[in-house]
Steps between C-alpha positions, in 0.01 A plus 500: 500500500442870623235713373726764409753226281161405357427809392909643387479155269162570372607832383859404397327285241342732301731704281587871595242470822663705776372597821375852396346363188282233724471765770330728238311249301332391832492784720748508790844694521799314382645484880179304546600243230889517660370457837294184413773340309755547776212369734529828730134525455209196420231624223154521617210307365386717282903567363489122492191464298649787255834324433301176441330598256769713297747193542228282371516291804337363816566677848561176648820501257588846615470404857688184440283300567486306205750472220482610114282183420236562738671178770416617819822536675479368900595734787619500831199651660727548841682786374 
C-alpha cells in the first residue's frame, strides 16, 4: 500500500480529523497533508517519524513495509 493511502486511512479513522486539523496539530500546511495523501509528494524522515508517533504506529507501517500487526510484508526490491 502507498504511503499516502497509509496515511488518508490513518486519519480517516479518527473522528472529525481533517487535513488542516493534522496539518496544524503537527506542523505542516494542509496542502502538505493533501499532497502526501494524493502521493504528489513522499514525507521526509523526520515527517515520517512525526506521523508515527501521532498515529501511534511504526514507520515501517507507514512506509508499508509491514502491515497493522507488525508482519513484515515482502517486496519486490527490483522496482
Amino acid at each position: 500500500m502507498e504511503t499516502g493511502n497509509i496515511i488518508r486511512g490513518l486519519r480517516q479513522q479518527r473522528p472529525g480529523l481533517s487535513q488542516k486539523k493534522l496539518a496544524l496539530e503537527l506542523g505542516y500546511a494542509q496542502s502538505t497533508i493533501c499532497d502526501w495523501e494524493n502521493g504528489a509528494i513522499e514525507p521526509s524522515a523526520s515527517s515520517v517519524k512525526k506521523l508515527a508517533v501521532y498515529f501511534d504506529v511504526t514507520a515501517d507501517y507507514l512506509l508499508g513495509l509491514e502491515d497493522e500487526f507488525g508482519n513484515k510484508i515482502l517486496c519486490d526490491t527490483n522496482s
